[in-house]
N, C-alpha and C positions, 0 to 999 in steps of 0.2 A: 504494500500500500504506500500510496506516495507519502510523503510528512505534508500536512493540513497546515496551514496558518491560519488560522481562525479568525482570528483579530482584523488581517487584512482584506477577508473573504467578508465579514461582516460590516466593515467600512464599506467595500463596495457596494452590496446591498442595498444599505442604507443610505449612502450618500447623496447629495441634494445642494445642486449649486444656488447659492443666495443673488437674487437679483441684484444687481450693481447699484442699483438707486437706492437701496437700505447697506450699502456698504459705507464706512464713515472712518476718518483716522482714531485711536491710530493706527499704522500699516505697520509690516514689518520691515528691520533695519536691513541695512544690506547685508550681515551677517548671518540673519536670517533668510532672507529673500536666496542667498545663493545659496544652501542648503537645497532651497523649493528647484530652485535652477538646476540646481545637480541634477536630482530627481527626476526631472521632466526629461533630461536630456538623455538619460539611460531610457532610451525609446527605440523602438523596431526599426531599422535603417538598415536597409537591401544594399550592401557595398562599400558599408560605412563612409557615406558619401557625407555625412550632417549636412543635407539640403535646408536648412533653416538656420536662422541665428536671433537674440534677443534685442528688445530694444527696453530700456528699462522706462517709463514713462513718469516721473515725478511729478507735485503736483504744480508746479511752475510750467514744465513742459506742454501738460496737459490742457491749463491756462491756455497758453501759445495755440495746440488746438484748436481747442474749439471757438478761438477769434477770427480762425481762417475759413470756419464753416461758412459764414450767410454768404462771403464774395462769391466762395464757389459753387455751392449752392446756387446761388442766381446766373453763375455762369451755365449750369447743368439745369435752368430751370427745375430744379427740385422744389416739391409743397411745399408749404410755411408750414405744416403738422411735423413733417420728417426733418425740415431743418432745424426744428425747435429741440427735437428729439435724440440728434448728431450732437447739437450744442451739450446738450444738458450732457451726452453719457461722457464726456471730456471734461466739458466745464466743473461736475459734482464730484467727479473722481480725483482721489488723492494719491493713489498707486495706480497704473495698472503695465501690463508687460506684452510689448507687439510681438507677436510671433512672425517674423516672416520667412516665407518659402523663400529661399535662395539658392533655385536648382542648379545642381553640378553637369558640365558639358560632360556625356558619356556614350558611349554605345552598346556597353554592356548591358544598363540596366532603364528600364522603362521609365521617360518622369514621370508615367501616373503613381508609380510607386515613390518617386521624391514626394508631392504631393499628399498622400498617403500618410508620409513620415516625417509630413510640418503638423497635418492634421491629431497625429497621435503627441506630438509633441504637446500640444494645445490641451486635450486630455490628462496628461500626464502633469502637465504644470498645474493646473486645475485640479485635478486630483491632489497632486500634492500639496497646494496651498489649502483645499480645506483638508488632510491628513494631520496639516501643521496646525489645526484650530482657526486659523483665521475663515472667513468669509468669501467668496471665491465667485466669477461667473465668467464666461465664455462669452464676447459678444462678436460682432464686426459692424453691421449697418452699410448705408451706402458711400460713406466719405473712405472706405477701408477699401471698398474695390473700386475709388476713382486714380487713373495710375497717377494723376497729376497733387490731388492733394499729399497722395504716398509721397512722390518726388517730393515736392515743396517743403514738405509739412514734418518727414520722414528721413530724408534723403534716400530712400530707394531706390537703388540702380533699375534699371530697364528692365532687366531679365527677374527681376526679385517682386514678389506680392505677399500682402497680410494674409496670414492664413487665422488669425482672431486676435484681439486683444483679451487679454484675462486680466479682470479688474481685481483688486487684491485686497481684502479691507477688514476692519471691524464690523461685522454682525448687528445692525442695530435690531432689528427683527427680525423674529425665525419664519420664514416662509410655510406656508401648508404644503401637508404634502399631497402630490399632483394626482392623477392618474397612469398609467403606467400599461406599455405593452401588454395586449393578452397575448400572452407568449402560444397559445393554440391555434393565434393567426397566423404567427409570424416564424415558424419552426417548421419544415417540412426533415419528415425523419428519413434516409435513406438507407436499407438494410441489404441488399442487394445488389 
């Protein structure tokens, strides 16, 4: 029989990312924050390529942000509901951490699967920030897949895209919990 960790298998279970808009300082320090980094980065990579890398977002930077939404926004004619919505998830955040795809030139190995392994990235940091007790959520919205706010706002090379931001924070409210896959839809068994 395999050895169980129990502990870990019951986190996952239960685990439940907290909405970013109940997230509040304080955040953690850097000492901590790389710990979560460590963690995230021991992720599934076909070729040990690390097609992703971090960007730490403080809450100065974040500021910076979301003052660059409304111009662009009006450049991309986007709604006054969605750009009110872009602002606020920068403007209200104290922490949070870009994950960007920064696929490696290959021809060994497929970039759906670089992709793949920014997205587990995203999971794993997430994961690991609420493992550490803090507060944790997965977001992106429309300013994350425009290449030009990335560029400006990011410095993101051409070839590189946000695969999420994960906002990092104190817990001010525990969220309900949701509903959840009926795993009887979503399982086909094959025996044969």
């Amino acid at each position: 029989m395999p050895e169980r960790n129990q502990a870990a298998l019951d986190f996952l279970l239960n685990r439940r990312s907290r909405p970013a808009k109940t997230l509040r300082g304080p955040v953690p320090d850097r000492v901590e924050l790389e710990v979560i980094l460590t963690a995230a980065a021991r992720t599934p990579d076909h070729g040990k390529l690390e097609p992703w890398r971090f960007i730490v977002l403080e809450k100065a930077a974040l500021t910076r942000l979301a003052a660059l939404i409304p111009a662009r926004a009006a450049a991309l004619d986007i709604p006054a509901d969605k750009i009110e919505k872009a602002v606020a998830q920068y403007r209200d955040a104290d922490l949070a951490v870009a994950v960007v795809e920064a696929p490696v030139a290959t021809d060994k190995f497929p970039k759906i699967e670089q992709t793949y392994s920014a997205g587990a990235v995203c999971l794993s940091l997430l994961n690991a920030a609420l493992a550490s007790g803090w507060g944790a959520n997965w977001l992106s919205g429309w300013a994350s897949h425009d290449p030009e706010f990335c560029r400006f706002g990011l410095g993101l090379a051409g070839h590189e895209r946000i695969a999420g931001f994960i906002h990092i924070g104190t817990e001010t409210k525990t969220p309900p919990e949701r509903p959840r896959p009926d795993l009887a839809q979503k399982i086909t068994w094959v025996s044969e």
